[in-house]
C-alpha positions as CSV (number, residue, x, y, z in Angstrom):
1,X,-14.0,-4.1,12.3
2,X,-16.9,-6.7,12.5
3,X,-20.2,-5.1,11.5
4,X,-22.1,-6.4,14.5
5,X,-19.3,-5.4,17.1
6,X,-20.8,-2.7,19.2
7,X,-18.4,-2.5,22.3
8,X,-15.0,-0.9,21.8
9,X,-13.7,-0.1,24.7
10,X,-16.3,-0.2,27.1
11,X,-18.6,1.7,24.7
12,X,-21.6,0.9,22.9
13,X,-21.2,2.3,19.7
14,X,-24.7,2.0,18.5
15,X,-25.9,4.0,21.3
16,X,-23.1,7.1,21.0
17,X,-24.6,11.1,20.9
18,X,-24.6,12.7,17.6
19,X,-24.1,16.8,17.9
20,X,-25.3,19.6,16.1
21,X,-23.4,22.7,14.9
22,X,-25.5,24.6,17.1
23,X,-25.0,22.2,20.1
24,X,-21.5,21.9,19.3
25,X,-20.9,25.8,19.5
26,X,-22.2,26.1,22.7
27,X,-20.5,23.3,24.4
28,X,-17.0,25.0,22.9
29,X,-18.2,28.3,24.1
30,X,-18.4,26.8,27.5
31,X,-15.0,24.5,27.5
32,X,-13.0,28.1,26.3
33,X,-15.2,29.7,29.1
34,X,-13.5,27.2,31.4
35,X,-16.5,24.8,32.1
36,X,-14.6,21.2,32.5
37,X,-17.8,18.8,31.5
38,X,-18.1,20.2,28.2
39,X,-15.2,19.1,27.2
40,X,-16.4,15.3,28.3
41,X,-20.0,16.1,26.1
42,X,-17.5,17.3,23.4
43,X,-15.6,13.9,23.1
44,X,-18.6,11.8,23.5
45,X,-20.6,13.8,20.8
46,X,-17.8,13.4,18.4
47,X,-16.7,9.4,19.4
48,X,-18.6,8.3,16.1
49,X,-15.8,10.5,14.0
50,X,-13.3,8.5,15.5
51,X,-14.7,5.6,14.8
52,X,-14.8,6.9,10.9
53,X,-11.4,7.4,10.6
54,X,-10.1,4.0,12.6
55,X,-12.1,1.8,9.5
56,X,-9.6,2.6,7.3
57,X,-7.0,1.4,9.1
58,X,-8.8,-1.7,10.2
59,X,-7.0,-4.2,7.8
60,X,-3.5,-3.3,9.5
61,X,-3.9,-6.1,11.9
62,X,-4.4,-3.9,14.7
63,X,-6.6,-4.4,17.7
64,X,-9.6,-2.0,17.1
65,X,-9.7,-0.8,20.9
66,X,-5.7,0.2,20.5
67,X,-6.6,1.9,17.3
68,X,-10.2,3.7,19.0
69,X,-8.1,4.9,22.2
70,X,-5.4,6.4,20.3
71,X,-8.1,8.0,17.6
72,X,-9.8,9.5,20.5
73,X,-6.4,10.8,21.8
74,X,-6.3,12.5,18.6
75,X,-9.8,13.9,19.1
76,X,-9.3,15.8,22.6
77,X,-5.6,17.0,21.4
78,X,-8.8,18.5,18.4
79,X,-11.0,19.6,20.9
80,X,-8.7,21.3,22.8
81,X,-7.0,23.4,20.3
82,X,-10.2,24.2,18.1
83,X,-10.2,27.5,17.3
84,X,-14.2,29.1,16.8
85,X,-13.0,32.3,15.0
86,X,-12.2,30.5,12.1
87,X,-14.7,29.3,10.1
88,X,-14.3,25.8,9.6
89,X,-15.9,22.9,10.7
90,X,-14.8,20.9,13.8
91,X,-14.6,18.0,11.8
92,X,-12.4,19.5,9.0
93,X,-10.6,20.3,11.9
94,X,-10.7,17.0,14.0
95,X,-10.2,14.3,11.2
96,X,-6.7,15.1,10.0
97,X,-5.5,15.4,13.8
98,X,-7.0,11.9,14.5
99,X,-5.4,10.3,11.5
100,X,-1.9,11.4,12.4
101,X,-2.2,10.0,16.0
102,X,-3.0,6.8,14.8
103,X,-0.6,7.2,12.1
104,X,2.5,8.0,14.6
105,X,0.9,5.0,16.5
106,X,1.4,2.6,14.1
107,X,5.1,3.8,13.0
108,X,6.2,3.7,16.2
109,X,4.8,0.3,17.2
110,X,5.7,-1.1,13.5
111,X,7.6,-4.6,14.7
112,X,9.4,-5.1,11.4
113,X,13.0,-3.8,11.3
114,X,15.5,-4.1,8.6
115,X,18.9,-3.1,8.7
116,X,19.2,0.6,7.4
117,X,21.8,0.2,5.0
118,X,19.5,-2.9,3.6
119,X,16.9,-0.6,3.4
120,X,18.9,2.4,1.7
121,X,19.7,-0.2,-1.2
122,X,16.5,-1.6,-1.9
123,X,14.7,1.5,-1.7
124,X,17.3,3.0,-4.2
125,X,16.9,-0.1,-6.4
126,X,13.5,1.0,-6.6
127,X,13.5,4.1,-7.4
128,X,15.8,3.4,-9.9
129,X,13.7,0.7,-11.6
130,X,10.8,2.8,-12.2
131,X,13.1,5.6,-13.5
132,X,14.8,3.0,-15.8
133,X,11.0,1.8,-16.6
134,X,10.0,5.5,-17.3
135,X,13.0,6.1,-19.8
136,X,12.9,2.4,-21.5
137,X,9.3,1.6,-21.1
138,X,10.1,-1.3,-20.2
139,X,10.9,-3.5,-16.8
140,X,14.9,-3.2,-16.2
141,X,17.0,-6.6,-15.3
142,X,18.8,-6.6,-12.1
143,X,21.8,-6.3,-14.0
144,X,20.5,-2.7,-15.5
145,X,19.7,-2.1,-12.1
146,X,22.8,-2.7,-10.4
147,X,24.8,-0.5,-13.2
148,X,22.5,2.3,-12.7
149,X,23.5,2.3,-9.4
150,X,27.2,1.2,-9.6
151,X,26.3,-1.4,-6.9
152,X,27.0,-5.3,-7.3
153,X,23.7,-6.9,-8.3
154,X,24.1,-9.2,-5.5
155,X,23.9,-7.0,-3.5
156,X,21.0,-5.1,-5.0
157,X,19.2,-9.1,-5.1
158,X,20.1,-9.2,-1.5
159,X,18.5,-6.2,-0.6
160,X,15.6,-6.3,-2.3
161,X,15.0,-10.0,-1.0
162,X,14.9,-8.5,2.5
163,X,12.2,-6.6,2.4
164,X,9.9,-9.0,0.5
165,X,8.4,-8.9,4.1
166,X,5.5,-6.8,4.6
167,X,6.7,-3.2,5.0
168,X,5.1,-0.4,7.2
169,X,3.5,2.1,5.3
170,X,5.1,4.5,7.6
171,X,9.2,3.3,7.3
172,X,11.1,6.3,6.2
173,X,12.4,5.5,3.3
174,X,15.6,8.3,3.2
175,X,16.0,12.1,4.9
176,X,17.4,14.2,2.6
177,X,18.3,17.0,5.3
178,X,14.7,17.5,6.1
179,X,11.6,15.8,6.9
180,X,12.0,11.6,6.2
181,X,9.9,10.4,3.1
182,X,7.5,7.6,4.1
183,X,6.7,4.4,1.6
184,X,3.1,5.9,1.9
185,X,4.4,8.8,-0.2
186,X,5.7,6.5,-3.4
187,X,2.3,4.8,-3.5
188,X,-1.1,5.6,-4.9
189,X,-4.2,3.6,-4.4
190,X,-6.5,3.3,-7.4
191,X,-8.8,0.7,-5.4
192,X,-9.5,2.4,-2.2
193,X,-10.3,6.0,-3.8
194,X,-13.5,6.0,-1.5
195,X,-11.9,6.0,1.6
196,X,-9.7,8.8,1.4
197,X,-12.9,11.0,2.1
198,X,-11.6,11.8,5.8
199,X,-8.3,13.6,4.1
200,X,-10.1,15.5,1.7
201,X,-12.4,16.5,3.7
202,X,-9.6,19.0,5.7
203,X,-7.3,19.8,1.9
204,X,-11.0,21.2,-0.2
205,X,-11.7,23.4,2.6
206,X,-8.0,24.7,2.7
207,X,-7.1,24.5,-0.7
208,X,-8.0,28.3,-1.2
209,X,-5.6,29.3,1.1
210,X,-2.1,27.9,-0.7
211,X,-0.2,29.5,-3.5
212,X,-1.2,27.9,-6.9
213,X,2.2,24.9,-6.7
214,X,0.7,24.4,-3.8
215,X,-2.8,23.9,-4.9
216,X,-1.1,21.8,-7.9
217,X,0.8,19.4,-5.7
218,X,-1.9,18.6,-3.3
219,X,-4.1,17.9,-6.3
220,X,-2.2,15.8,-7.6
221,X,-1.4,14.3,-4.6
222,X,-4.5,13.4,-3.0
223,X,-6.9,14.1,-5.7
224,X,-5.2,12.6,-8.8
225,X,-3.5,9.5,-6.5
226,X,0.1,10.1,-8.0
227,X,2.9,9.3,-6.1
228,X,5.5,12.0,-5.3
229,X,7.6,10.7,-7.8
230,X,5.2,10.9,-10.8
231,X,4.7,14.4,-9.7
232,X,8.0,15.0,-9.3
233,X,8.6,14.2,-12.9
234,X,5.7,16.3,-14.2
235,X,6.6,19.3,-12.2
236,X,10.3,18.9,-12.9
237,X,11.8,19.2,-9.4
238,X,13.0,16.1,-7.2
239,X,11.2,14.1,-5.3
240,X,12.4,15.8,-1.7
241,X,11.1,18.9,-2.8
242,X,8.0,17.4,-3.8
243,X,7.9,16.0,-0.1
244,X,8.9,18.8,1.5
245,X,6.4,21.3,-0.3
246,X,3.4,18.9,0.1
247,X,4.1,18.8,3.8
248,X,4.7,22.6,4.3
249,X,1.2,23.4,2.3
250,X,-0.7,21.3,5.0
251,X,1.1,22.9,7.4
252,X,0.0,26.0,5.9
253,X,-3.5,24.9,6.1
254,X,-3.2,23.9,9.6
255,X,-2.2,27.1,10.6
256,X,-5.7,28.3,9.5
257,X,-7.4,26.0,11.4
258,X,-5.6,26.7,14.9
């Protein structure tokens, strides 16, 4: 998003309302009372949050107006279900709920398909190079690759040559009778540390409220920047129920913030 760009959709975004927590109290007293226009003062006071979370998403290639309507879908799905008797903030609340609209957004408008079985190989192969890298410290040939898998290295070369393309953060990877694991899950980001600010702000108010593997896996996770698989291996349980426990504990924390 260009510094000096000030109209997304129809908005000016230099001139947007900035609440208070005492302002936005009342207006949620009066949308739960059933007054209508607070709920329009509600998304209006709160457009600049939206336009937090959407930054971080701005180098996906992705029209900032799609990525602003869709973030302020996310925001009145917030507003809606915010819940005053807990005691958390709206936007502890709010940013986690905007990020996975724009998140389902972008997987479900992701234009690059590859065949599944490709996919199942290559993603395979990958896994089972950095295992092979963990146990030989080294880089493994194709060859050690292939053998590790028991699938012809042609094959595995095939595979991996197909998705040389640009993949979607957001392409499941495999299902392993539960929820799909996303690539975003086997990758940590030493570079953009900064701007994972919006996610931690939801997991540090919430951490309290998780058992302590809970508390160990989401630390690791987001705080720590290890990929499943590298906690996985330092826990000693597989990487699905790594996956699986991760997502349960933010649903966990959700459940507190309804």
């Amino acid at each position: 998003m260009k510094r000096n760009k000030v109209e997304i959709c129809g908005v000016n975004t230099a001139q947007l309302p900035v609440l208070n927590n005492a302002e936005m109290r009342s207006l949620f007293h009066a949308l739960q009372s059933g007054e209508l226009p607070a709920r329009e003062k509600l998304v209006n006071g709160n457009l600049r949050l939206v336009l937090s979370v959407i930054q971080r998403f701005n180098n996906r290639g992705e029209y900032v107006d799609d990525l602003f309507q869709v973030g302020c879908i996310g925001l009145m799905k917030a507003i809606d279900n915010f819940d005053l008797s807990q005691n958390v903030k709206f936007s502890t609340y709010a940013v986690p709920m905007i990020i996975g609209e724009i998140r389902r957004y972008l997987r479900d408008n992701n234009p690059i398909r590859v065949s599944r079985s490709l996919r199942d190989i290559a993603y395979k192969a990958l896994q089972v190079r950095d295992q092979l890298t963990n146990a030989n410290l080294r880089e493994p040939s194709i060859v050690e690759i292939s053998q590790a898998m028991e699938v012809p290295k042609e094959d595995v070369v095939f595979a991996l040559d197909a998705i040389q393309d640009p993949v979607s953060l957001f392409e499941p990877i495999y299902h392993d009778g539960g929820d799909p694991i996303f690539v975003m899950d086997q990758i940590s980001d030493e570079k953009n540390q900064d701007v994972t600010w919006v996610e931690e702000i939801a997991i540090r108010e919430a951490m309290h409220k998780l058992t302590d593997r809970e508390k160990r896996i989401l630390s690791m996770r987001y705080f720590d920047g290890k990929t499943q698989m590298e906690v996985a291996e330092e826990i000693g349980i597989s990487q699905a129920q790594v996956s699986r426990l991760e997502k349960a504990a933010i649903n966990h924390m959700q459940k507190h913030f309804n």
